[in-house]
C-alpha positions as CSV (number, residue, x, y, z in Angstrom):
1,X,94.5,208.6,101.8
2,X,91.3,208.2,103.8
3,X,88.5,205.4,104.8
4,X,85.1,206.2,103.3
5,X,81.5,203.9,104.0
6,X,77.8,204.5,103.0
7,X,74.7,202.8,103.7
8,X,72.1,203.8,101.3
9,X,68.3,202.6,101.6
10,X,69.0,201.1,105.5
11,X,69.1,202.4,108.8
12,X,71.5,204.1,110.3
13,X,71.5,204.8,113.7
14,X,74.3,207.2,115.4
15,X,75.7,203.8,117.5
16,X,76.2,202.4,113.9
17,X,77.0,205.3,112.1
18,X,80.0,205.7,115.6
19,X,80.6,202.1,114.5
20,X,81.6,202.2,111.2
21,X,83.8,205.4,111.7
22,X,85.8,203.4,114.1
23,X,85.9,200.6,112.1
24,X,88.1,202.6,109.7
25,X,89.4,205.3,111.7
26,X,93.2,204.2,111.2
27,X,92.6,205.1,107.6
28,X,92.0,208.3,108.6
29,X,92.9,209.7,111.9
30,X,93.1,213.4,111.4
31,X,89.5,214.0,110.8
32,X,86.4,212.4,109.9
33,X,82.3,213.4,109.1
34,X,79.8,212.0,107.8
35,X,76.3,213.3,105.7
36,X,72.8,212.3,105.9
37,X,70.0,212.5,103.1
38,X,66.7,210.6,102.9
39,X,67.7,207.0,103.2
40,X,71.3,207.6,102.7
41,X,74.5,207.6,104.6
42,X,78.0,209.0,103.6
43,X,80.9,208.3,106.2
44,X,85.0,209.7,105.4
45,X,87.6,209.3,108.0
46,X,90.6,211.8,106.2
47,X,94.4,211.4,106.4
48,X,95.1,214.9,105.3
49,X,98.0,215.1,102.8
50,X,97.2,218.0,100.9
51,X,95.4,220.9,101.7
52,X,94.3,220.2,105.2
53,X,92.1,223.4,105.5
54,X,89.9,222.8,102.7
55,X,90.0,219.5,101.7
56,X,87.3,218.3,104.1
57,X,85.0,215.5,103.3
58,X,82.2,214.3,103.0
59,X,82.5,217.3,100.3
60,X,79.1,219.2,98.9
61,X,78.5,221.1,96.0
62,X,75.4,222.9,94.1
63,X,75.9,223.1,90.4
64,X,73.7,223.0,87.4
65,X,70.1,222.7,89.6
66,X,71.8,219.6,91.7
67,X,73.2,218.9,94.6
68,X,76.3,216.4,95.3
69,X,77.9,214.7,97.9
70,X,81.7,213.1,97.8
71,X,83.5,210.6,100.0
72,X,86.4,209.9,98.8
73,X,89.7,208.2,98.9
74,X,93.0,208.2,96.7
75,X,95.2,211.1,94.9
76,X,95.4,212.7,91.7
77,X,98.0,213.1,90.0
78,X,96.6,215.6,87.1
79,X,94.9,217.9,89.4
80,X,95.8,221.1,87.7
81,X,94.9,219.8,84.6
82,X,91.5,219.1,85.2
83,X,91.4,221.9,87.2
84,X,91.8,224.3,84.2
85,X,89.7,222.3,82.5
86,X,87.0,223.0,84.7
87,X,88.3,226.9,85.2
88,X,87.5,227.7,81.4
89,X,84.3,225.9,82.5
90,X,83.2,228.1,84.5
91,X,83.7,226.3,87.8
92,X,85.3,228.0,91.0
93,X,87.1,227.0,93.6
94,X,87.9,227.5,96.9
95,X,91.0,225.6,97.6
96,X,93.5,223.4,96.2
97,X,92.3,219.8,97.4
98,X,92.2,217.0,94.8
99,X,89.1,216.4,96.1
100,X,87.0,219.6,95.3
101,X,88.3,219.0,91.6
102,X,87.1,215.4,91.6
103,X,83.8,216.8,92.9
104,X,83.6,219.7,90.1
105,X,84.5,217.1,87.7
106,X,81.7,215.0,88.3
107,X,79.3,217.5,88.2
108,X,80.5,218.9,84.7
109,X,81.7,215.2,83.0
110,X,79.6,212.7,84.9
111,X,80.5,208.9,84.7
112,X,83.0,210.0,82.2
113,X,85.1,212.0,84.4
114,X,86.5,208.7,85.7
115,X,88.2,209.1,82.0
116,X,89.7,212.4,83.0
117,X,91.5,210.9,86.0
118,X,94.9,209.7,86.4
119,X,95.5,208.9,89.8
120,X,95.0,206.0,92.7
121,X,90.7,206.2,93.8
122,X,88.0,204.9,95.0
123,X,85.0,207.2,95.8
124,X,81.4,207.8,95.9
125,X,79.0,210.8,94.8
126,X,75.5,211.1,95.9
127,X,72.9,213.1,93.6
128,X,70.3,214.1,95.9
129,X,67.8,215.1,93.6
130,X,68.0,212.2,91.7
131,X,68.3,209.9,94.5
132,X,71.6,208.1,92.8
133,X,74.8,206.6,94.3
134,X,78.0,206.6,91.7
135,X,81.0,204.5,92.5
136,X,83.8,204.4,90.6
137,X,87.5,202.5,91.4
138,X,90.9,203.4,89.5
139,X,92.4,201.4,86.7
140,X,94.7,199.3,88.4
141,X,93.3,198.9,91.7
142,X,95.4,200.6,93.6
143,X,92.6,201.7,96.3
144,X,90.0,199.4,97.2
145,X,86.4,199.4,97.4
146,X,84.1,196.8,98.9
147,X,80.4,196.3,98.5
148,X,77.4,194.3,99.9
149,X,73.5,195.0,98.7
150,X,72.0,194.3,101.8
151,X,68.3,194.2,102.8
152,X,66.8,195.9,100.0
153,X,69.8,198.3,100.3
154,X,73.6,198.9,99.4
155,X,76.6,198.9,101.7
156,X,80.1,200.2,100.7
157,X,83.3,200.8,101.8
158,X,87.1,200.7,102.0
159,X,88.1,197.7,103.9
160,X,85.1,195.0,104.9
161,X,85.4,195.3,108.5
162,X,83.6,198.4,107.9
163,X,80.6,196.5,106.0
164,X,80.8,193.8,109.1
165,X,80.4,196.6,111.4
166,X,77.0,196.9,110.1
167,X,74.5,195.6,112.9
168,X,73.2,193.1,110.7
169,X,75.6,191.9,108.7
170,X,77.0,188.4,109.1
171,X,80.5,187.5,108.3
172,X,79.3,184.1,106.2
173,X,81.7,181.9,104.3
174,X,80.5,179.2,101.5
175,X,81.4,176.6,99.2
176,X,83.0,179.2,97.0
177,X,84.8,180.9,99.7
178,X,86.2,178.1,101.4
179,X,87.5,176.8,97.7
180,X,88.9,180.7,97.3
181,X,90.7,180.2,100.3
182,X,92.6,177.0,99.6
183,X,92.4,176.9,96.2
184,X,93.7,180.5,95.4
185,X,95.0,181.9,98.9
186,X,96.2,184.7,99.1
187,X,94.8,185.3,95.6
188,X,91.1,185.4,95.3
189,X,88.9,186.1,92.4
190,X,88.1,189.4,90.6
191,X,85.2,191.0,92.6
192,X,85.3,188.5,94.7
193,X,85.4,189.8,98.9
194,X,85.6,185.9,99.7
195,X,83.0,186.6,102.5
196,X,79.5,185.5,101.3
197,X,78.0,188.1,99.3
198,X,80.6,190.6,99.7
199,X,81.9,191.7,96.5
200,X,84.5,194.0,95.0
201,X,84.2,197.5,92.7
202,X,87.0,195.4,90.0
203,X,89.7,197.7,88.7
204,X,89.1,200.2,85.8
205,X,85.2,199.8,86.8
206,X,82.5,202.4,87.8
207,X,78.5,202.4,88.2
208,X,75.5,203.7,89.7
209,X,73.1,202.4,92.3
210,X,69.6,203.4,91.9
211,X,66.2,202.2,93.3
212,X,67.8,199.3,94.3
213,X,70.1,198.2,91.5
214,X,73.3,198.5,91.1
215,X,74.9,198.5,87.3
216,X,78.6,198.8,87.1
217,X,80.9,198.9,84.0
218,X,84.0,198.5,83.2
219,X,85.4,201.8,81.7
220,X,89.4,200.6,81.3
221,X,91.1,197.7,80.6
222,X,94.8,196.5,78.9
223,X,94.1,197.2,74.9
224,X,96.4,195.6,72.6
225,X,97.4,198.2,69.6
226,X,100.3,198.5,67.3
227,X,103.4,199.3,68.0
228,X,105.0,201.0,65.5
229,X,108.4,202.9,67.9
230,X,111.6,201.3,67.5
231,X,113.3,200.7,70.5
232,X,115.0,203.7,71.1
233,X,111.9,205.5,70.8
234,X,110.3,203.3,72.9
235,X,113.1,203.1,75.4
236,X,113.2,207.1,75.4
237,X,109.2,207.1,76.0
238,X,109.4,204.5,78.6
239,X,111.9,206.9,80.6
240,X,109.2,210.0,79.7
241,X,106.8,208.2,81.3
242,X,108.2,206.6,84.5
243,X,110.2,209.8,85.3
244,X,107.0,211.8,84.9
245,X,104.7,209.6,87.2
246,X,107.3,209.5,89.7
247,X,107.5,213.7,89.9
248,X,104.0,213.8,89.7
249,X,103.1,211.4,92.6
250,X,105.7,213.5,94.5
251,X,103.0,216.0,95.2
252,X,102.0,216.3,99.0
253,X,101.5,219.2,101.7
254,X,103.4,216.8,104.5
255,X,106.6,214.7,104.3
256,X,107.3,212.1,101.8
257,X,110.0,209.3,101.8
258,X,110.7,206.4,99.3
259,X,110.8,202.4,100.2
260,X,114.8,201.4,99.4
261,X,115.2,198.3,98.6
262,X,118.8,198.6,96.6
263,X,116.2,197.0,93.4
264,X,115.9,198.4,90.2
265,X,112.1,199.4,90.7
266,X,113.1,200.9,94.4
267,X,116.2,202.6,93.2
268,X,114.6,204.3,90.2
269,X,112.1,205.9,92.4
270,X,114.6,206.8,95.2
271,X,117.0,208.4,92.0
272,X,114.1,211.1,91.2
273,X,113.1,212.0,94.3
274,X,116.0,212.6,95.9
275,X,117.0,214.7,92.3
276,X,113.3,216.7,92.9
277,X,114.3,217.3,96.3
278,X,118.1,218.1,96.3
279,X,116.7,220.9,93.9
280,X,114.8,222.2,96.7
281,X,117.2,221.5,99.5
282,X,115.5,218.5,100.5
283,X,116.8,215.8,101.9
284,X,115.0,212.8,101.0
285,X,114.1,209.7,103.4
286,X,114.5,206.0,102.7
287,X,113.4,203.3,104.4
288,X,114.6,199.2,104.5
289,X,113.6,196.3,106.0
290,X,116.1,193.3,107.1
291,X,116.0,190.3,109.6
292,X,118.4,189.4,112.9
293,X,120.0,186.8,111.6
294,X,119.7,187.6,108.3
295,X,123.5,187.4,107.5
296,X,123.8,183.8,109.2
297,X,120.7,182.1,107.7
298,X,120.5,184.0,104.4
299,X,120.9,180.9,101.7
300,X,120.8,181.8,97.7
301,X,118.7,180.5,95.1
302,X,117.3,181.2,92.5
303,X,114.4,183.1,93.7
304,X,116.3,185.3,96.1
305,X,119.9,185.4,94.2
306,X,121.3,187.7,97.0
307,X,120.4,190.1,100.4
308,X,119.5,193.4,99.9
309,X,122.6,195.2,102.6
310,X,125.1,196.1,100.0
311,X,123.0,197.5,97.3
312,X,121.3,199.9,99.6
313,X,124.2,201.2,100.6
314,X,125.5,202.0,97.4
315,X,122.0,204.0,96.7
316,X,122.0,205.3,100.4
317,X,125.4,206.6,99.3
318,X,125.1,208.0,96.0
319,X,121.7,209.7,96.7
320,X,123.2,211.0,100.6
321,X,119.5,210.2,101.1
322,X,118.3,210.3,105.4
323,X,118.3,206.2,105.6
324,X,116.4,204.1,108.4
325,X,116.7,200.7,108.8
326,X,113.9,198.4,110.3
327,X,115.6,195.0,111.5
328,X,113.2,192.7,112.8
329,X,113.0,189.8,115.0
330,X,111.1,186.2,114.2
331,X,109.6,187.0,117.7
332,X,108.0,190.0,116.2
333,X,107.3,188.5,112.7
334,X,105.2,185.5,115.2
335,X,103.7,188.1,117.5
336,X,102.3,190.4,114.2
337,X,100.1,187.2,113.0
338,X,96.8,188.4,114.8
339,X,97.2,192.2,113.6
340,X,98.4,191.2,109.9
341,X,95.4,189.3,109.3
342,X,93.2,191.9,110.9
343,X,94.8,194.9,108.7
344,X,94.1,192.6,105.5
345,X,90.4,191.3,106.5
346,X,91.4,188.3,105.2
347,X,93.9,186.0,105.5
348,X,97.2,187.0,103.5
349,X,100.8,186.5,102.4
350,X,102.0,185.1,106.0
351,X,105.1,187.1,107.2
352,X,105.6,188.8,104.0
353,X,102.5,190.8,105.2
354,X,103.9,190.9,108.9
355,X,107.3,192.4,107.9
356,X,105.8,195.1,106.1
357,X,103.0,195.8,108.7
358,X,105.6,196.4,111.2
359,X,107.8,198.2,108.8
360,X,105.3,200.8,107.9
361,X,104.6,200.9,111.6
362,X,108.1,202.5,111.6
363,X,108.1,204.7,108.6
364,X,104.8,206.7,110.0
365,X,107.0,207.7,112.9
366,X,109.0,209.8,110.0
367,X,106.3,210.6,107.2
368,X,103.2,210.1,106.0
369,X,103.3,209.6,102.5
370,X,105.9,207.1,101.1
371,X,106.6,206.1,97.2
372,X,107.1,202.3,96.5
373,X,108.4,200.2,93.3
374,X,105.1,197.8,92.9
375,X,103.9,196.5,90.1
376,X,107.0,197.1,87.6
377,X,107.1,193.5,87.4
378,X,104.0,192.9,86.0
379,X,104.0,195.6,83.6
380,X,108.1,195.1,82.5
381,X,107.9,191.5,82.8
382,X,110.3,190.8,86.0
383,X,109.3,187.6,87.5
384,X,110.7,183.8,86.9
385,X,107.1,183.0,85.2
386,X,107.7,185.6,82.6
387,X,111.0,184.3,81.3
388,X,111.4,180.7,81.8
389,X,109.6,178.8,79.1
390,X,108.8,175.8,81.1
391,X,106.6,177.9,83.6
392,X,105.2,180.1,80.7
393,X,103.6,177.6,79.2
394,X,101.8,175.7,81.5
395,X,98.5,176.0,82.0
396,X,97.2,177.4,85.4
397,X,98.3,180.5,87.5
398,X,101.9,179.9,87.4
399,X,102.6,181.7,90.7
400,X,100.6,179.0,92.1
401,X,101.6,175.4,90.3
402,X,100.6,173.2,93.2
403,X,96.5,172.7,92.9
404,X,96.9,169.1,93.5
405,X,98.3,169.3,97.2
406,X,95.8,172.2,98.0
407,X,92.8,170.1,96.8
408,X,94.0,167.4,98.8
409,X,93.3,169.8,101.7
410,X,89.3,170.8,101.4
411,X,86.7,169.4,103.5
412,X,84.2,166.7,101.5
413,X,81.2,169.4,102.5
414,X,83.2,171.8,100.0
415,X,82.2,169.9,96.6
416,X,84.3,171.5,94.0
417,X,86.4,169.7,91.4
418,X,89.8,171.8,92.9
419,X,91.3,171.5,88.7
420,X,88.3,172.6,87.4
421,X,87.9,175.4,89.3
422,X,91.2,176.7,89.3
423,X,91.4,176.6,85.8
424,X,88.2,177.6,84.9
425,X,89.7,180.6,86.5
426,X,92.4,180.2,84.9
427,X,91.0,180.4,81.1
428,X,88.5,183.0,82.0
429,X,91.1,186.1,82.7
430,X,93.1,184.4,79.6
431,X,90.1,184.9,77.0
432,X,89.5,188.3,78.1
433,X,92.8,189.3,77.3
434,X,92.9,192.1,74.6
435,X,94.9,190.9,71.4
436,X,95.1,192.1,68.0
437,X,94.5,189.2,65.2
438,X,97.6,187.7,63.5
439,X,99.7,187.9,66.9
440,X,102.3,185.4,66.9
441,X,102.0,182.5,69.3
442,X,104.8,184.3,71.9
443,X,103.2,187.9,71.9
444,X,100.0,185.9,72.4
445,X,101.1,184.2,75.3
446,X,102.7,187.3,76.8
447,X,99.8,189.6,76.7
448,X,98.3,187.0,78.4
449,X,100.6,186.8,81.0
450,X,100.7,190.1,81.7
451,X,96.7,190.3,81.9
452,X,96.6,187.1,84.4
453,X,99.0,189.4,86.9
454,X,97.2,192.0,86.6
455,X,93.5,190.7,87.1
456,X,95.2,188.3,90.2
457,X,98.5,188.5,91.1
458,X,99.3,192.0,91.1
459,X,95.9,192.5,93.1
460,X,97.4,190.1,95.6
461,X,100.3,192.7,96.4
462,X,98.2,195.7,95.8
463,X,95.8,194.6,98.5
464,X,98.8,193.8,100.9
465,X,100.6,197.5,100.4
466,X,97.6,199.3,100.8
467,X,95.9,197.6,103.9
468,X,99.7,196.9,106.1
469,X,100.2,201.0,105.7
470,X,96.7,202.4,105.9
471,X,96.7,200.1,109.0
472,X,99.3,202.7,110.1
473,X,97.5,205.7,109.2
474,X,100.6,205.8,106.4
475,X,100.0,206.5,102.0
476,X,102.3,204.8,99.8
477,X,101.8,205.6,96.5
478,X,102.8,203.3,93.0
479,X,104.3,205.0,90.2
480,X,104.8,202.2,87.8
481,X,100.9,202.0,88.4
482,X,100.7,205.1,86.6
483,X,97.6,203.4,83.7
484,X,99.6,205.6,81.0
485,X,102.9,203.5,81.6
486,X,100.4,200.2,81.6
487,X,98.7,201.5,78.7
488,X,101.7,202.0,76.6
489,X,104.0,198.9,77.8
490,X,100.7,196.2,76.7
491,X,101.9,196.7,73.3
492,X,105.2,196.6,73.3
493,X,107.2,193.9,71.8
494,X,108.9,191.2,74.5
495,X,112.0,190.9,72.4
496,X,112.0,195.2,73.4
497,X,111.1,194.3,77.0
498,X,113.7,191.8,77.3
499,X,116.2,193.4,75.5
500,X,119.5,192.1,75.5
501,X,118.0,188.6,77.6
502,X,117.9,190.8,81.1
503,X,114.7,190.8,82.8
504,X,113.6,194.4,82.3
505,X,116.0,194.5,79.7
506,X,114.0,197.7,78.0
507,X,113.1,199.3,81.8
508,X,116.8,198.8,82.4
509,X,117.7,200.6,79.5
510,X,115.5,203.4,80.2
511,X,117.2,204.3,82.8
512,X,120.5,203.9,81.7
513,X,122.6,206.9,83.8
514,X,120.0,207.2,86.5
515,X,121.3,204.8,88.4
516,X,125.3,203.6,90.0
517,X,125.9,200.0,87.4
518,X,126.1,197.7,89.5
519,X,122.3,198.3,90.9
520,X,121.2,199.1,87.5
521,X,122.5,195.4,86.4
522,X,121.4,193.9,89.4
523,X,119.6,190.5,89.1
524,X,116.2,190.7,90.7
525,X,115.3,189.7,94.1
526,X,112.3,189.9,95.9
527,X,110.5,191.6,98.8
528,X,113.4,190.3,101.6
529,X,111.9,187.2,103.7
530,X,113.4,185.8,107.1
531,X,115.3,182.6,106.8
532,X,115.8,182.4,110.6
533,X,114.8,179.1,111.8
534,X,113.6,180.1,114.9
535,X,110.4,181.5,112.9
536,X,109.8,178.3,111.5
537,X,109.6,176.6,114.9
538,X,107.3,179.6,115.9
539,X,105.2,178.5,113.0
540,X,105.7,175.0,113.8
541,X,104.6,175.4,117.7
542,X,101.1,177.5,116.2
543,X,100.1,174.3,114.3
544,X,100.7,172.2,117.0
545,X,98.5,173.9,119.0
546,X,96.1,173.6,116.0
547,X,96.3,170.3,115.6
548,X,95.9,169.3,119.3
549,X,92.4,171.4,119.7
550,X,90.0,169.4,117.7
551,X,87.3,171.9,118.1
552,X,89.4,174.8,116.0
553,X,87.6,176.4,113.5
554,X,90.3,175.4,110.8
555,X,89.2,171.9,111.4
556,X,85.8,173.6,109.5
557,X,87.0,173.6,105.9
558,X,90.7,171.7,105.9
559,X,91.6,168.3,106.9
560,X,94.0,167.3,109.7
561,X,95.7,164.5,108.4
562,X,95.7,166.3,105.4
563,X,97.5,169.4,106.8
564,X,100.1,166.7,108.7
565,X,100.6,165.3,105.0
566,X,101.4,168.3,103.8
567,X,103.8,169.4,106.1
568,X,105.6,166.4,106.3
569,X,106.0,166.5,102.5
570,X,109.2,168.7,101.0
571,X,106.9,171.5,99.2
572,X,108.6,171.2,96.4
573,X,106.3,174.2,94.4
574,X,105.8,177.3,96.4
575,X,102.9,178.1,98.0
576,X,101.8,181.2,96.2
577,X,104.5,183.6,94.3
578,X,108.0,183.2,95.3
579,X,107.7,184.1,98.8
580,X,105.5,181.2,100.5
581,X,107.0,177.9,101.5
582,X,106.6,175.7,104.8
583,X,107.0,178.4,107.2
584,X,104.8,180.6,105.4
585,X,101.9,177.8,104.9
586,X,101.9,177.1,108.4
587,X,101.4,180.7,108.8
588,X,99.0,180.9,106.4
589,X,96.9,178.3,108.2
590,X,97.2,180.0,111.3
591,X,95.8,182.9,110.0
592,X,92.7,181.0,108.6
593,X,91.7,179.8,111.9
594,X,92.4,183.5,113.7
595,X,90.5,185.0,110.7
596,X,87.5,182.2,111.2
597,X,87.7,182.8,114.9
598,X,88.3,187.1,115.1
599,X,85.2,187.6,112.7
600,X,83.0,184.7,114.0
601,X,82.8,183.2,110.7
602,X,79.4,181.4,110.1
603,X,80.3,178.2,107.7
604,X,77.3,177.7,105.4
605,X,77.8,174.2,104.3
């Protein structure tokens, strides 16, 4: 993975051009360049993972009377493919980078080579002669990409610290940022960057910038068809499919190692890997994260049925896999505020982000490319909100039920009806869900489940993988965001995805043999959170010191007393997701006032 930036039609001086690079250097430490044309500036900082020698960027090329220019950031996974696509084409090539057959795809395919792609991306590829900029951003959203058209010109890049490091950019924050932040927080809107006028490339999208205009499209998104497999051909595809993303993100001229979390989605990917690579007399590594304490404070619910110890053992065991074990302290957890918020540009999902900052801190010191189980939720239908009837059929973001006690929050200044807005919101994403006419009232609602946690929630934890491990200089890569699986599992029936009434009922059954029974069978249980009290009186000591300095910059866009109500309250929903309850919201409003204060946060009232 790497960091890429432009400036086209502004100045760039070398101090800002030196700027920028460092700005996002820790998403590429192993090299970095940058190109100059009239007007235009192309900046790549690289994290080489395959073909060091010749995958050097920014990448030119001649062809066909033009000439190009790549930056670019992500992996493919059908390389070879498109390569001998491109072969009978008449196209050449020099080595065996992902990138030089991005770049000799665009020149053959134009805009429409984004549909050639299956991978994780987000790049940019300047036409000199025409004077053109085309961005373009993978289905999903796996890798980001930031904009800002700025001065009669356009600024992009991979995180927007690098777009702040422009000398005259402002980090600004509105009425509609401020509402963002309570409102939705973590979550924020599609396209939206939160800061003023710093917007998002959405997922599946792609566009061109020229003479000061930029037009972007959207060239993917979740279409509903029939589905005519029974289950066991669907179950048999589903296996196909997730079994052949895995091998094929597998690909990589360094080390790789796999997230354990003794999970279904964890274990599955563990299972091939260490299959692919006991075939070549590999060992693979795994990697887990737990909490001092963890065995004292640990309490069950509902949520969080049971710790993730025993299970990973059993996996750790039956795949002899090279196991490491990050066991953090609430110390740590309350000392990783100031960086987590940093690494994310924005303020995030509280200790769940810290934990896995510091835990990919660790895994870099054994590999650079890691594969993790995101996002089979969404796409199988794992979590409470798909499943329980009472939550599935309320209106509003059911990951986020509690609207009334963050309105109760904002600032008079920040004018905005806090119902309205989240479920105007709310009903947007819903009516753009893709559905076929005649679809019964519960495949109705489903599909638009699935496309609310897509367009929001999955973004949410897509942002936070990427950002805690490029912050590391470390590439972990999604199989179950693989668009074919995404594609294929829109249409399918939920009596098939909850086959037999298990959560991933018809994932589960895919699998059937891959894995020992009693992980297969086991009842999910989220990303592992501390319970230690001793982080909650961190927390609690933070806000404090909040609440005592009257000239905070919290005190901007929240209410004190509010904040005091709040807390004194039981929080009876969640905060955001499963994850985020009081020690978490204090967190989170710690990190809104480090965020306000680190970036020097101009409030335009």
């Amino acid at each position: 993975m790497c960091g890429i930036s432009g400036m086209i039609g502004l100045a760039a001086s070398p101090d800002t051009i030196s700027n920028m690079l460092s700005a996002m250097r820790h998403r590429g430490p192993d090299d970095s360049g940058w190109y100059r044309d009239v007007n235009t500036v192309l900046l790549h900082t690289r994290l080489a993972i395959v073909d060091p020698v010749n995958g050097k960027q920014p990448m030119e090329l001649t062809w066909a009377g033009e000439s190009y220019c790549l930056v670019y950031n992500g992996e493919l996974y059908n390389t070879e493919e498109i390569r001998k696509e491109l072969t009978a084409a008449g196209h050449r090539f020099t080595g065996h980078s992902d990138t030089e057959v991005l770049l000799h795809a665009y020149a053959q395919y134009k805009e429409a080579c984004v549909e050639h792609l299956n991978g994780i991306f987000a790049f940019a590829i300047w036409e000199s002669k025409k004077k053109r900029l085309f961005l373009a951003r993978d289905r999903i959203g796996v890798k980001p990409l930031f904009y800002k058209l700025h001065q009669g010109g356009l600024l992009f890049a991979s995180e927007i610290k690098t777009i702040l490091a422009y000398p005259t950019v402002r980090a600004e924050l509105d009425e509609q940022g401020a509402a963002q932040l309570i409102l939705l927080g973590p979550g924020r809107l599609p396209g939206s960057g939160v800061f003023r006028d710093i917007l998002e490339v959405e997922p599946g999208c792609c566009g061109y910038y020229s003479q000061g205009k930029l037009s972007l499209r959207r060239y993917w998104k979740l279409t509903d068809r029939e589905h005519t497999d029974s289950f066991a051909q669907t179950s048999d595809h589903v296996r196909e499919l997730v079994l052949d993303a895995i091998r094929r993100q597998m690909v990589s001229d360094v080390p790789i190692g796999a997230f354990l979390s003794g999970g279904l989605d964890s274990s599955i990917i563990c299972a091939v890997c260490a299959q692919v690579m006991a075939g070549r007399g590999e060992r693979l590594h795994t990697f887990s994260v737990d909490y001092e304490n963890n065995e004292r404070y640990f309490h069950p619910d509902k949520f969080q049925p049971n710790s993730d110890a025993d299970y990973i053992q059993i996996m750790r065991r039956a795949l002899n896999t090279e196991h490491h074990q990050t066991v953090l302290s609430a110390r740590e957890l309350d000392c990783a505020l100031e960086a987590g918020t940093i690494a994310r540009d924005l303020p995030g999902m509280a200790d769940v982000d810290f934990s896995l900052l510091l835990f990919c801190g660790q895994i870099r010191n054994h590999v650079k490319v890691a594969l993790s189980g995101e996002c089979a939720d969404e796409i199988f239908g794992g979590y409470p909100w798909y499943r329980d009837p009472d939550i599935r059929d309320q209106e509003g973001f059911p990951w986020a039920q509690n609207t009334t006690q963050r309105a109760a929050l904002l600032m008079p200044w920040i004018r905005i009806d806090g119902h309205d807005y989240v479920m105007d919101a709310y009903r947007k994403i819903c009516q753009e869900s893709d559905i076929l006419p005649g679809t019964s009232r519960l495949e109705r609602r489903m599909k638009e489940m699935v496309n609310l946690n897509f367009r929001c929630f999955m973004q949410t934890l897509l942002d936070r993988k990427d950002r805690m491990s490029m912050y590391h200089s470390l590439e972990v890569r999604v199989p179950f965001c693989d668009y074919r699986i995404a594609e294929y599992l829109y249409g399918v029936p939920w009596e098939y995805k909850e086959y037999q009434g298990m959560e991933k009922g018809l994932l589960r059954h895919a699998v059937d043999g891959l894995l020992p029974e009693p992980v297969l069978h086991r009842k999910k249980s989220p990303y592992p959170k501390t319970f230690d009290p001793i982080y909650e009186q961190h927390m609690a000591a933070r806000v404090d010191a909040l609440t005592e300095d009257s000239d905070a910059p919290l005190w901007q866009i929240i209410r004190k007393e509010a904040v005091e109500d709040l807390l004194a309250g039981s929080a009876s929903q969640p905060w955001y997701g499963q994850l985020m309850r009081r020690p978490q919201i204090m967190a989170y409003l710690c990190q809104i006032d480090f965020w306000l204060r680190e970036n020097r946060v101009i409030i335009r009232c």
